[in-house]
C-alpha positions in Angstrom: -3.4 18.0 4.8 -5.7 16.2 7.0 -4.8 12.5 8.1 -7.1 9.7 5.4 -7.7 6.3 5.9 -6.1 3.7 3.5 -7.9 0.0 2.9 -7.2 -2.5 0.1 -9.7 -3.8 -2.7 -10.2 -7.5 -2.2 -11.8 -8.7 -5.6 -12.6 -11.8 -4.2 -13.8 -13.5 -1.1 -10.0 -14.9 0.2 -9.9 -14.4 3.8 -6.5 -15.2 4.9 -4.6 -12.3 4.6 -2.0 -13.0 2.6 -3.0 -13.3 -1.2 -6.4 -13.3 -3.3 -4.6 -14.2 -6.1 -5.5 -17.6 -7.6 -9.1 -17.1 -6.6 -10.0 -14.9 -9.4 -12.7 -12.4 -9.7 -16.7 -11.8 -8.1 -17.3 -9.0 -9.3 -20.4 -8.6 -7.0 -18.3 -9.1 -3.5 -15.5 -6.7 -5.0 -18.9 -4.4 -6.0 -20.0 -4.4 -1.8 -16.5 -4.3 -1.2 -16.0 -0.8 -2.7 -19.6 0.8 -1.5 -19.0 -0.6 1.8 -15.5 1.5 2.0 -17.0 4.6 0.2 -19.9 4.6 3.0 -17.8 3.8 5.5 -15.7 6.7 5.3 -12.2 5.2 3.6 -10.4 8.1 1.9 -8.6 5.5 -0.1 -8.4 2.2 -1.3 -5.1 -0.1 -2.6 -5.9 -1.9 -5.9 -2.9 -4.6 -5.5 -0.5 -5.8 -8.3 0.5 -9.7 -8.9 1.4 -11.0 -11.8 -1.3 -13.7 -11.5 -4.4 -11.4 -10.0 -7.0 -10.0 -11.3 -6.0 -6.8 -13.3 -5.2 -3.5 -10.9 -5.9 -1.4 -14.2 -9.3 -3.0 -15.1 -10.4 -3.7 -10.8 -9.2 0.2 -10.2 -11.8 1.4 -13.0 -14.5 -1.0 -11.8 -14.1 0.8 -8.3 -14.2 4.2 -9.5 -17.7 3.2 -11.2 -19.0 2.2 -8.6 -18.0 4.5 -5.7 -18.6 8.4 -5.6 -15.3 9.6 -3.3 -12.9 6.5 -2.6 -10.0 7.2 -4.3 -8.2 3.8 -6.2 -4.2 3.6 -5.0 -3.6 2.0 -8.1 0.0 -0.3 -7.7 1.4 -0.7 -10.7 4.5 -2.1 -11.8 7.2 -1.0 -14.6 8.5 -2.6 -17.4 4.9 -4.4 -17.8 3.9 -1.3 -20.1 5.7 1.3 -21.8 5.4 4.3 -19.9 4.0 6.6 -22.4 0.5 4.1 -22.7 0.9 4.3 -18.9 0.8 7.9 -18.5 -2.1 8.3 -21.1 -4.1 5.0 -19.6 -4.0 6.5 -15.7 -5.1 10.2 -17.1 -8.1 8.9 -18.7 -8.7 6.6 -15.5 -8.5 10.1 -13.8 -10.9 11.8 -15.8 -13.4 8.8 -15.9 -13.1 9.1 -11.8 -13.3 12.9 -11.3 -9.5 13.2 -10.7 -9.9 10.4 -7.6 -7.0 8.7 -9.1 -3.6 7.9 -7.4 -0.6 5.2 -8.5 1.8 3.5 -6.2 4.6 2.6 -7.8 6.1 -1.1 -7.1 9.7 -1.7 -8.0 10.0 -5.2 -7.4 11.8 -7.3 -4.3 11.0 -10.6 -5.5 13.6 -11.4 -8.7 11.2 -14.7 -9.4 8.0 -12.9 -9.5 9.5 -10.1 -12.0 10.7 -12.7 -14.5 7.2 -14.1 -14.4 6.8 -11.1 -16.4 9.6 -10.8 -18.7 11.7 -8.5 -16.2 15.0 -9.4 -15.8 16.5 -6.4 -14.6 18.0 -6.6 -11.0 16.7 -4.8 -7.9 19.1 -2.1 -8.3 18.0 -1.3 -11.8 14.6 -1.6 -11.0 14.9 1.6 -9.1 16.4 3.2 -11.8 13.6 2.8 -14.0 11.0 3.4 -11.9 13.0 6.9 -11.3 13.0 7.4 -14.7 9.3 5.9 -15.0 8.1 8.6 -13.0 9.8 11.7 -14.7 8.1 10.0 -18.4 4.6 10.2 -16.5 5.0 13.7 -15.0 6.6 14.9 -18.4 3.5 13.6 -20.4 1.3 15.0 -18.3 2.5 18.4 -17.9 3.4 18.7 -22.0 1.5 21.5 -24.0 2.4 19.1 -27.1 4.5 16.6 -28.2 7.1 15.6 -26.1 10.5 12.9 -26.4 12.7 11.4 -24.1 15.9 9.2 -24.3 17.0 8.1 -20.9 19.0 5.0 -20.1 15.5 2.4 -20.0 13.2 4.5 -22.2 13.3 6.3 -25.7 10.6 7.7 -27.7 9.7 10.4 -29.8 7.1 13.2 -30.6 4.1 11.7 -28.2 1.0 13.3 -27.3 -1.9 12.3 -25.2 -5.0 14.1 -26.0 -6.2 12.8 -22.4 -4.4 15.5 -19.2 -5.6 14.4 -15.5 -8.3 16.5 -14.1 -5.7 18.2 -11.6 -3.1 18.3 -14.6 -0.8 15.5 -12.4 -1.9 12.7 -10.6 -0.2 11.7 -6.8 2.5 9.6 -7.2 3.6 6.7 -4.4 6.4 5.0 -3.8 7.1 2.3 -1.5 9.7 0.5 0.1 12.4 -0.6 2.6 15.5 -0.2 1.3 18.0 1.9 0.3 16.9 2.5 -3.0 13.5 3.0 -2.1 14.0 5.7 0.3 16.4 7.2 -2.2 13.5 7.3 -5.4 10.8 8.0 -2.8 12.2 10.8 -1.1 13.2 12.7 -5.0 10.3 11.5 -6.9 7.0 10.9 -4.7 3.7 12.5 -3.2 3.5 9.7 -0.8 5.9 7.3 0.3 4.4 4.0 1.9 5.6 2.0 4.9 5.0 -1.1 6.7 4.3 -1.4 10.1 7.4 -1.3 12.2 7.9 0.1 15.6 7.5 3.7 16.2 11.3 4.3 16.7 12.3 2.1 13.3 9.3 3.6 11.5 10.6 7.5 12.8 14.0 6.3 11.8 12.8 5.3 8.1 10.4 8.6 7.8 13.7 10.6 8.4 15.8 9.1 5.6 13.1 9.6 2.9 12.9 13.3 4.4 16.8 13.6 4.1 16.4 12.7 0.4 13.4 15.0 0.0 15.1 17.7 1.4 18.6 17.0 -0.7 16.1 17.2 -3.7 14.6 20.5 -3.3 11.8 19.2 -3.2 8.3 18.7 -0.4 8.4 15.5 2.0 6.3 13.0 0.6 3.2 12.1 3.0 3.8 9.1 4.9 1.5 5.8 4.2 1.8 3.5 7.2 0.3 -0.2 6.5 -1.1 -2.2 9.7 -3.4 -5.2 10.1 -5.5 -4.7 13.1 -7.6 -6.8 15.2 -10.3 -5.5 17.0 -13.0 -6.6 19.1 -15.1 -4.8 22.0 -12.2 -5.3 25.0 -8.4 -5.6 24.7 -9.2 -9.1 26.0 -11.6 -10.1 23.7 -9.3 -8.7 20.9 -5.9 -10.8 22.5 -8.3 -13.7 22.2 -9.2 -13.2 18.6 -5.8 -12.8 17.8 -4.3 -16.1 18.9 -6.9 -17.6 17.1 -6.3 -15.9 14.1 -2.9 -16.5 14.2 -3.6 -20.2 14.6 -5.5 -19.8 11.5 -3.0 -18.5 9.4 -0.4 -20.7 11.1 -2.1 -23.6 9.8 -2.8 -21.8 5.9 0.6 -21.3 6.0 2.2 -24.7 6.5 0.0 -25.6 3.9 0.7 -23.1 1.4 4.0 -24.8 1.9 3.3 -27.6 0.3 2.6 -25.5 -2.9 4.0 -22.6 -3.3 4.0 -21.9 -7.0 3.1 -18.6 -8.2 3.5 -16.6 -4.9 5.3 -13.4 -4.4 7.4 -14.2 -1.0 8.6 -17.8 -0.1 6.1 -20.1 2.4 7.7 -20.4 5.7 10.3 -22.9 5.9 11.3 -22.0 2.1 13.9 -19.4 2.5 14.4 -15.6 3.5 12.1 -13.0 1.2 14.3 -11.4 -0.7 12.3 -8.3 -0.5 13.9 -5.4 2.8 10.7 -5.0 4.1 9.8 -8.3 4.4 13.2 -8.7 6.0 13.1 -5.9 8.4 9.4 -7.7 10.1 10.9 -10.6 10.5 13.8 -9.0 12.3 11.4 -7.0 14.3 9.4 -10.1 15.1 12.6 -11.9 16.3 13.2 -9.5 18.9 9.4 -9.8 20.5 6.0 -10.1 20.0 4.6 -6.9 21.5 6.7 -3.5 20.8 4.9 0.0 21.5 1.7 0.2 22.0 0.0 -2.5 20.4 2.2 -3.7 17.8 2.1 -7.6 17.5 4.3 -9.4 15.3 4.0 -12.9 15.5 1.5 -13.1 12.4 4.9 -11.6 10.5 7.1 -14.9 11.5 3.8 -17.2 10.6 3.7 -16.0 7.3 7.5 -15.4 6.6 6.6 -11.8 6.1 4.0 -12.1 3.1 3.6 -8.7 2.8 2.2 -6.3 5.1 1.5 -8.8 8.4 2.0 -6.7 11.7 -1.3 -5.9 13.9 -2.6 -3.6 16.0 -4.3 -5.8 18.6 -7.0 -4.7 21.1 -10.2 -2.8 21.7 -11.3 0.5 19.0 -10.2 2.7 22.1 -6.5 1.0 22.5 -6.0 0.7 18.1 -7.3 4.3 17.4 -4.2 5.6 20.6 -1.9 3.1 18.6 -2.7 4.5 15.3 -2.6 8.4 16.6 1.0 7.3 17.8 2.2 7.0 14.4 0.0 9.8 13.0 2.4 12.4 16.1 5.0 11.0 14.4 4.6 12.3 10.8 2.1 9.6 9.2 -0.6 11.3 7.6 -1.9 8.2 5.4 -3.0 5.1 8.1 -3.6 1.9 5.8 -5.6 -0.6 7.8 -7.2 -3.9 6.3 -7.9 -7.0 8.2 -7.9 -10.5 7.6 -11.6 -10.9 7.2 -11.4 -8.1 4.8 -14.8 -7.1 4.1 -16.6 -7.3 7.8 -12.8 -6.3 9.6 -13.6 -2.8 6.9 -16.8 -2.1 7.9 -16.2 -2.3 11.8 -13.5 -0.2 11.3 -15.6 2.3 9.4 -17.6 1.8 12.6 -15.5 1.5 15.4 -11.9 2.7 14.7 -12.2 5.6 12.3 -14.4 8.0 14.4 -12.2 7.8 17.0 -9.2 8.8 15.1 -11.0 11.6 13.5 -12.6 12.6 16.9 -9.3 12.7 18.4 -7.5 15.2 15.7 -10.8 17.5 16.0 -10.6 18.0 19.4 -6.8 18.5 18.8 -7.2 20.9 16.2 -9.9 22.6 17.8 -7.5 23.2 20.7 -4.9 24.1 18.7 -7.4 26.9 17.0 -8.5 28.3 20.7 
């Protein structure tokens, strides 16, 4: 399949690269949000899950309506609906969008943001119901007629869904860091998404999902990579825009610390996220700022890890090499969103993309000869 580009929703105007949430919704920026990726040539687009945000459901819907190819990554969490109304809700999401539709699964690494939710189950468990999520979904959408289930989290009897996605499944991701993750990603998903580590940790984590893939019987899951670049005309220039954005969020950060309630991963100075990922960024970050490349982590330690926070730094030339770096080996899904959302999205669409593409036609066409 051929490599796609991967951006994120922003339903709101927050520019700081670590949350929207709080903020609520405009639905005329999250509107020129989603044409601006659709013209730009975005394959995909994440519509992100917080117990506080905006709804993914709802804001993945409003995208489809209002795009004609960008396909919603809809995250979406178990145990905050019964799997059944899940699997029925994302089909007819998938026939309102033309079959456009594909769900990210998110087990959980924050124990404090779950319980906003009612979810008390620990991390481990989590994984086990998100396995088990999965096989409900699949199992409803496949069923001629009426289908039950008993399993260790679910148990229900004689449903139907008069509503079958267009392809008659819809692409499942799962994402992660950890053990577990590797473990339900590599037996139950399409796609399997990654944050931006160095090439050798990131080959390392590709191989384990494979290994459980493989142990499965079942094909390797493409590989979602997640990066935050910053681009400007020269490397230099882009270095320059870098320290000042990290001076930026330096400074949101410290005072995100003085009120943290309600976020996902703890302010810097607040404790250790709980989540791997987070955990394995920070780890990176302590050993340098610059690995590879053009992989710059100090944006990671200023944020304690919020999320996805490594960057590709420098000119359209030097972030399309970096990103073909990852694509050689095994990434097929490059997820790239910046921390001016909308205007860092459209001069990727302008810059960065073509380059990429460019690159893999002249590769394939070499290939062909």
């Amino acid at each position: 399949m051929p490599v796609e580009f991967i951006s994120a929703i922003h339903p709101n105007r927050a520019t700081d690269g670590t949350s929207t949430f709080g903020v609520g919704i405009e639905p005329d920026f999250a509107r020129r949000f989603a044409r601006a990726l659709d013209d730009g040539g975005f394959d995909y687009t994440l519509v992100a899950y917080h117990s506080s945000s905006a709804d993914a459901l709802q804001l993945a819907q409003f995208v489809a309506a209002n795009t004609e190819r960008l396909k919603p990554m809809l995250a979406h969490r178990p145990g905050v609906i019964f799997p059944t109304h899940a699997a029925r809700a994302f089909a007819t999401l998938d026939r309102i969008s033309n079959g456009r539709l594909s769900v990210h699964i998110i087990s959980g690494g924050s124990d404090q943001e779950q319980r906003r939710e009612g979810d008390y189950l620990n991390k481990s468990e989590r994984y086990e119901r998100s396995d088990e999520y999965i096989q409900i979904l699949r199992k409803v959408w496949s069923a001629d007629g009426p289908v039950s289930h008993e399993g260790k989290h679910y148990r229900f009897e004689d449903f139907a869904s008069d509503v079958a996605p267009v392809h008659g499944t819809i692409p499942i991701s799962v994402g992660g860091s950890s053990a577990d993750a590797y473990r339900v990603g590599g037996q139950q998903g399409d796609i399997f998404g990654l944050w931006g580590e160095p090439l050798k940790e990131t080959a390392e984590q590709i191989a384990s999902v494979n290994a459980h893939a493989d142990a499965a019987g079942r094909p390797r899951p493409r590989i979602w990579v997640s990066f935050r670049p910053i681009v400007a005309p020269t490397d230099e220039l882009a270095w320059e825009k870098a320290h000042r954005i990290l001076g930026e969020i330096t400074q949101k950060s410290a005072q995100r610390a003085q009120n943290n309630h309600g976020h996902h991963y703890p302010a810097p100075g607040q404790g250790r996220p709980a989540n791997v990922g987070s955990q394995r960024l920070l780890e990176v970050a302590a050993r340098g700022d610059l690995h590879d490349r053009a992989l710059w982590t100090p944006l990671a330690t200023a944020t304690n890890a919020a999320g996805s926070t490594t960057a590709l730094v420098g000119s359209p030339e030097t972030v399309a090499a970096a990103l073909l770096d990852y694509v050689d080996i095994g990434c097929e899904l490059l997820s790239i969103r910046g921390f001016d959302p909308l205007n860092d999205a459209i001069d990727y669409a302008r810059y960065v993309l073509p380059l990429v593409r460019q690159e893999l036609a002249a590769r394939e066409a070499k290939t062909a000869a």
